[in-house]
Short mmCIF file of the C-alpha atoms (twelve columns), coordinates in Angstrom:
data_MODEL
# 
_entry.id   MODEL 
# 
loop_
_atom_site.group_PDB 
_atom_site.id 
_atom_site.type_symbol 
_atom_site.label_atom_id 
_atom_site.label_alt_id 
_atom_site.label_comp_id 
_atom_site.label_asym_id 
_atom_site.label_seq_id 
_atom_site.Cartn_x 
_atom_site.Cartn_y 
_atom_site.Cartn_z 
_atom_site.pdbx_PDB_model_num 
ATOM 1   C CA . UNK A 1   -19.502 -17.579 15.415  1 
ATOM 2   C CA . UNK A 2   -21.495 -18.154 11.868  1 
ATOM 3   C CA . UNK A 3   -19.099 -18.904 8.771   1 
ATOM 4   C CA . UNK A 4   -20.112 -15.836 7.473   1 
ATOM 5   C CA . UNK A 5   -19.299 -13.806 10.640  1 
ATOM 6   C CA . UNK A 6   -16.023 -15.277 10.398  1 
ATOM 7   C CA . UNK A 7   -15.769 -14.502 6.235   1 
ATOM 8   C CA . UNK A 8   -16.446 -11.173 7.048   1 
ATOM 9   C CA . UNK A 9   -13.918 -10.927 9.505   1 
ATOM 10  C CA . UNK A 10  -11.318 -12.365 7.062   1 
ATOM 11  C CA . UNK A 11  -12.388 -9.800  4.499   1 
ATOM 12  C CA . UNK A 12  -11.665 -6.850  6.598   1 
ATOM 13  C CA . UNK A 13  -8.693  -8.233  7.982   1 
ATOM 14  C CA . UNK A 14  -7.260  -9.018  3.969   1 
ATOM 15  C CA . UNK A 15  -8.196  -5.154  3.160   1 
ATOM 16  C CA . UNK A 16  -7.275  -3.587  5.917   1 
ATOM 17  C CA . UNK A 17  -4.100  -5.597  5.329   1 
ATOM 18  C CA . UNK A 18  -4.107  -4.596  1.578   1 
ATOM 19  C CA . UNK A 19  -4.179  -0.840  2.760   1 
ATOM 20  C CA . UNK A 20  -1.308  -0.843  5.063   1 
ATOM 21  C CA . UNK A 21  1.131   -3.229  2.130   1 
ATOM 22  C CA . UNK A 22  0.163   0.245   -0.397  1 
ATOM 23  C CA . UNK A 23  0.529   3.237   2.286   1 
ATOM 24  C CA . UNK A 24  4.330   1.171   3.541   1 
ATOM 25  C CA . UNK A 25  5.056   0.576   -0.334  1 
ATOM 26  C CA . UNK A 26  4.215   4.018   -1.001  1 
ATOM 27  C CA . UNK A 27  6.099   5.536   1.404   1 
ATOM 28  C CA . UNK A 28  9.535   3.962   -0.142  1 
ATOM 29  C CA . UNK A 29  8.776   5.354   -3.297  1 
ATOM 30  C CA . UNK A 30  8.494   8.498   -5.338  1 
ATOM 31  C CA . UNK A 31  10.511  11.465  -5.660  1 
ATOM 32  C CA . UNK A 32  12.600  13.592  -2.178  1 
ATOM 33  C CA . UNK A 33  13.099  17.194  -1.570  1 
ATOM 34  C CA . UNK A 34  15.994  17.939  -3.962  1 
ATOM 35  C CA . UNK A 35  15.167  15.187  -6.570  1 
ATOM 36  C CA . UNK A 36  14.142  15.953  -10.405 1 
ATOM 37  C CA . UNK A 37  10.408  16.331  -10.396 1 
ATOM 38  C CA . UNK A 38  9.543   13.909  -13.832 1 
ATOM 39  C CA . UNK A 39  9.212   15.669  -16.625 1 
ATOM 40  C CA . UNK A 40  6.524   12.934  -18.854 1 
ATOM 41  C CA . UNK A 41  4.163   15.314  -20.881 1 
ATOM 42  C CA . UNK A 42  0.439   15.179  -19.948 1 
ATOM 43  C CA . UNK A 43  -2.946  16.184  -22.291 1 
ATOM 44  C CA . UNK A 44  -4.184  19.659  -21.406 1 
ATOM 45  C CA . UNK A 45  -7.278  19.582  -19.609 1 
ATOM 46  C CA . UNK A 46  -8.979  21.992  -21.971 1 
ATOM 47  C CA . UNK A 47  -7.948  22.085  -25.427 1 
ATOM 48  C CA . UNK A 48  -4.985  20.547  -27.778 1 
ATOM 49  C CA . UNK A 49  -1.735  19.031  -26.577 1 
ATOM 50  C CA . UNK A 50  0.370   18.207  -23.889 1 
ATOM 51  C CA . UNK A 51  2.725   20.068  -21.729 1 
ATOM 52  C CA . UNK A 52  5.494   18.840  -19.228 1 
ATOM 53  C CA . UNK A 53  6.792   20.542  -16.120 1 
ATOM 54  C CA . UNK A 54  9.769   20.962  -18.252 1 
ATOM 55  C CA . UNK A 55  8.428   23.493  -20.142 1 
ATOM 56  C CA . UNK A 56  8.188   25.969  -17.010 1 
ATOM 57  C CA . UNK A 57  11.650  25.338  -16.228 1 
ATOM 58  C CA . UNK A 58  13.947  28.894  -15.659 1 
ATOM 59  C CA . UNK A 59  10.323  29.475  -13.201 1 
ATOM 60  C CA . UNK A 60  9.269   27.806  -9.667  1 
ATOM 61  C CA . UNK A 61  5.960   25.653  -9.820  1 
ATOM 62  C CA . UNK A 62  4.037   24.384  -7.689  1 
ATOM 63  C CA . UNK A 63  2.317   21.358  -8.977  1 
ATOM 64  C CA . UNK A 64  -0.931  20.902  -7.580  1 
ATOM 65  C CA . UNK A 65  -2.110  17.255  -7.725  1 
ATOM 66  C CA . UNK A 66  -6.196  17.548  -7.525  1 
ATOM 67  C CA . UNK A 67  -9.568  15.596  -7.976  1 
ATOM 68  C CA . UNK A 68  -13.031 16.967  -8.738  1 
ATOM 69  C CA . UNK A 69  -14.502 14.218  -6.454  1 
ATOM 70  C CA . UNK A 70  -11.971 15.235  -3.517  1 
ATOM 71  C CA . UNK A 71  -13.495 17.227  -0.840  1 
ATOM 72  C CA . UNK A 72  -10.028 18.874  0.372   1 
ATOM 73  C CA . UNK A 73  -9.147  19.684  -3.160  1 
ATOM 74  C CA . UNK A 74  -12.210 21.713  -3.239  1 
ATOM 75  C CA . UNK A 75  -11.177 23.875  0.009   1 
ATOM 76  C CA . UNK A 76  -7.321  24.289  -1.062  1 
ATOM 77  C CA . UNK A 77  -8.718  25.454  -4.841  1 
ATOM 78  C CA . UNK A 78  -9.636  29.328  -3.887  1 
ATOM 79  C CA . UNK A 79  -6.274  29.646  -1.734  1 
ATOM 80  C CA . UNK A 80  -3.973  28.214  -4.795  1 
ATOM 81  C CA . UNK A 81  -6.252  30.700  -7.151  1 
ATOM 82  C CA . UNK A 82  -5.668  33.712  -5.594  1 
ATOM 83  C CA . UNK A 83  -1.846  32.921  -4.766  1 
ATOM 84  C CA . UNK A 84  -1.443  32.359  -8.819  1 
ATOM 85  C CA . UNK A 85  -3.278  35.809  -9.158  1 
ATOM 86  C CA . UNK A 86  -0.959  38.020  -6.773  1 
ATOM 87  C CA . UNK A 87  2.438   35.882  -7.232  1 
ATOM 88  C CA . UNK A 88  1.541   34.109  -10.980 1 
ATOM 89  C CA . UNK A 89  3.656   35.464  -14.250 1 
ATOM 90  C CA . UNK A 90  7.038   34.918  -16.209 1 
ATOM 91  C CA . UNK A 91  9.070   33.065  -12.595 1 
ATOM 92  C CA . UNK A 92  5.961   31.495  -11.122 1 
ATOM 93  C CA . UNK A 93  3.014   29.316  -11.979 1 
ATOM 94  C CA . UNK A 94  0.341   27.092  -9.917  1 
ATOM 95  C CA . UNK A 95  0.327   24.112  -12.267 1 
ATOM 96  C CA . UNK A 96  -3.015  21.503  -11.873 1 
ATOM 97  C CA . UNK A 97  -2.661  18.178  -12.589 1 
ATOM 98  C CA . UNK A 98  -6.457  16.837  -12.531 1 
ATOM 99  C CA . UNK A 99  -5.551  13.173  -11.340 1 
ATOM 100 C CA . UNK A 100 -7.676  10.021  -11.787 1 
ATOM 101 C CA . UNK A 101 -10.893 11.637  -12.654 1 
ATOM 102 C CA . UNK A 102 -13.200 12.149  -15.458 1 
ATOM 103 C CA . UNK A 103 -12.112 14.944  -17.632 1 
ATOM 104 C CA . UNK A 104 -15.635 16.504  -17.823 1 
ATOM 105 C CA . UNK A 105 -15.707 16.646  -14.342 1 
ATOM 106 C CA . UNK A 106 -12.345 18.041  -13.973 1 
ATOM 107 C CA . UNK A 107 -13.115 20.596  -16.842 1 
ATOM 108 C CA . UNK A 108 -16.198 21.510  -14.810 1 
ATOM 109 C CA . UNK A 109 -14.446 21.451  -11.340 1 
ATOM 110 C CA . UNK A 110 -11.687 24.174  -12.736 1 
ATOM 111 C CA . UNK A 111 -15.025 26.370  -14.089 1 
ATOM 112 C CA . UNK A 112 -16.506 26.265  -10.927 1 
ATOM 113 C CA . UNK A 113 -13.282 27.618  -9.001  1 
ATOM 114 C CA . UNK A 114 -12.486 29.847  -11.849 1 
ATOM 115 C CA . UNK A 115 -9.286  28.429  -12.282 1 
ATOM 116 C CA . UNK A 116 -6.795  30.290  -13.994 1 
ATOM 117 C CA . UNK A 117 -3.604  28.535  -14.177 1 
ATOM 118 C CA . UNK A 118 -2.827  25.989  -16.370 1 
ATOM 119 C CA . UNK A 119 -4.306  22.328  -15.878 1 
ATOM 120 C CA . UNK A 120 -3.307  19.153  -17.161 1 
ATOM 121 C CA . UNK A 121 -4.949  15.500  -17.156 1 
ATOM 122 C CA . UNK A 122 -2.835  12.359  -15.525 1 
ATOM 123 C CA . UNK A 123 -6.403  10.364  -16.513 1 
ATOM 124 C CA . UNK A 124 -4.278  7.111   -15.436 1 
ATOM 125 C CA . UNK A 125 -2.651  8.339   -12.615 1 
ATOM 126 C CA . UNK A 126 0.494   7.360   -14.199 1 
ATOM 127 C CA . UNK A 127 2.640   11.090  -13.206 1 
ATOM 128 C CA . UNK A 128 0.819   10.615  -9.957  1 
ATOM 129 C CA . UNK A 129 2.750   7.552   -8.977  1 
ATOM 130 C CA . UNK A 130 5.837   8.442   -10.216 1 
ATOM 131 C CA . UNK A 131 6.001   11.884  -8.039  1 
ATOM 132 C CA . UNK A 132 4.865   8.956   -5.217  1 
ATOM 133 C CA . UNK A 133 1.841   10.902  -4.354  1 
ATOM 134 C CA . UNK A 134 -0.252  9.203   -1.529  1 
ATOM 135 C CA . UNK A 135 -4.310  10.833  -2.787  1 
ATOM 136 C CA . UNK A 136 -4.943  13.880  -3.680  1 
ATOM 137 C CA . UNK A 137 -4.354  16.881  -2.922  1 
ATOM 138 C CA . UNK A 138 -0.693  16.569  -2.351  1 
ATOM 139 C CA . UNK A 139 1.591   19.874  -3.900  1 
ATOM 140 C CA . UNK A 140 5.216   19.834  -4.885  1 
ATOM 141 C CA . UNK A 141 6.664   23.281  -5.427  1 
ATOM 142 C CA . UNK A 142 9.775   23.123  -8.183  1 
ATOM 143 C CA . UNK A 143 11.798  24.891  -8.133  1 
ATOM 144 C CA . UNK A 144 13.716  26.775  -11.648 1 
ATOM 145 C CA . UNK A 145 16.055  23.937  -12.232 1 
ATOM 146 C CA . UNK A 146 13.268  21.534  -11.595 1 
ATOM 147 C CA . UNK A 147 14.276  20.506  -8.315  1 
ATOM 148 C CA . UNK A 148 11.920  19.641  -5.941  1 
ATOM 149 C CA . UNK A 149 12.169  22.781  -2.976  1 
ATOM 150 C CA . UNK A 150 8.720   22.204  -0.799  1 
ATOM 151 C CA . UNK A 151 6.305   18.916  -0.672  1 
ATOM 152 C CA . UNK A 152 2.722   19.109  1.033   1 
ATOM 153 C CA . UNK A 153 0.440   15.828  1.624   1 
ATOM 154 C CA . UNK A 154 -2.751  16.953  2.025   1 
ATOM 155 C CA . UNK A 155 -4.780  20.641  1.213   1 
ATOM 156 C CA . UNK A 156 -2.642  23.481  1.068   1 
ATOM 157 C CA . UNK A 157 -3.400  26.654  2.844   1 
ATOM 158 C CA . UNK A 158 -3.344  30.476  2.064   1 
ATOM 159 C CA . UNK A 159 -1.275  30.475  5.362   1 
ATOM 160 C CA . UNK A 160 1.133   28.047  4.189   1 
ATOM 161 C CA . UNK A 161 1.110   29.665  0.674   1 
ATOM 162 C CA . UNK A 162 2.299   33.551  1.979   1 
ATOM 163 C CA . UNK A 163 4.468   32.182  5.162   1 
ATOM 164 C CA . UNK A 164 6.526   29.049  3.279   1 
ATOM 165 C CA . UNK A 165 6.223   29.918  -0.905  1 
ATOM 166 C CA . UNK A 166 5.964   33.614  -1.251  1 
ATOM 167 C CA . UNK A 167 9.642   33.824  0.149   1 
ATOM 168 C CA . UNK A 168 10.918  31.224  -1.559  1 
ATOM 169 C CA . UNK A 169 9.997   32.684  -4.795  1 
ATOM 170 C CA . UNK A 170 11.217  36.442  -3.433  1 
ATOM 171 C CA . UNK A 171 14.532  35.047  -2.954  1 
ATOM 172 C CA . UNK A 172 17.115  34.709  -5.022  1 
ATOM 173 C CA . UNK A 173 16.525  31.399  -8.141  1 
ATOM 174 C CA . UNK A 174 19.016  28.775  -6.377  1 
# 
């Protein structure tokens, strides 16, 4: 074997050892079902200003972490769209939190879907790791003391959305 068959071997082994110290740190972190969801205010993606998830409390939300670049983001968009346009009002809001990504490209991203629910900017990733988010998509639904109620790793569905949210947010605010 060459010395640079076996540096090349080394470097896989180092990052594929590199990936499985984050996804076992990872998992020991972030936020539980029942835990606070963190409350830091974030930019609006369009416009002026910041907003928290603290300012929907008294409301569920379900916090959509997202990426233009992120192929599954792209498929869950049109389900979370539609489920903010039957269900969305005064007690419930889809809330997008456009995660490491360029805000043009997030601004252009929520055109293309016609989003119509509010979006924010975590440009750093910063609320990202403190919710303990693994990528993107991942989706958090809070609940109106701003408990965390429901967490889903990976796209959401329309499925998901009517058979697991819809009741949640029929049934009595606990």
């Amino acid at each position: 074997m060459s010395a640079r068959s076996v540096i090349a071997v080394l470097a896989v082994l180092a990052v594929v050892g590199l990936l499985a110290f984050g996804l076992l740190s990872k998992g020991s972190s972030g936020i539980a079902l029942g835990d606070p969801a963190p409350n830091a205010p974030l930019p609006r993606l369009h416009g002026d200003g910041s907003e928290s998830i603290a300012d929907y409390r008294g409301g569920w939300v379900l916090v959509n972490f997202w990426a233009s670049w992120c192929g599954p983001c792209r498929e869950e968009a049109p389900a979370l769209e539609e489920f903010q346009r039957r269900h969305g009002g005064d007690s419930f809001t889809v809330l997008g939190i456009d995660s490491r990504d360029l805000t043009g490209d997030g601004r252009e991203f929520v055109r293309e879907f016609d989003l119509s629910y509010p979006q924010l900017r975590d440009g750093d990733g910063g609320t990202a790791h403190e919710f303990g988010t693994t990528g993107v998509p991942e989706n958090y639904l809070i609940d109106p003391q701003g408990k965390v109620r429901l967490l889903v790793r990976g796209p959401i569905t329309a499925e998901y959305l009517q058979q697991e949210v819809a009741p949640l947010l029929a049934g009595p605010k606990s």
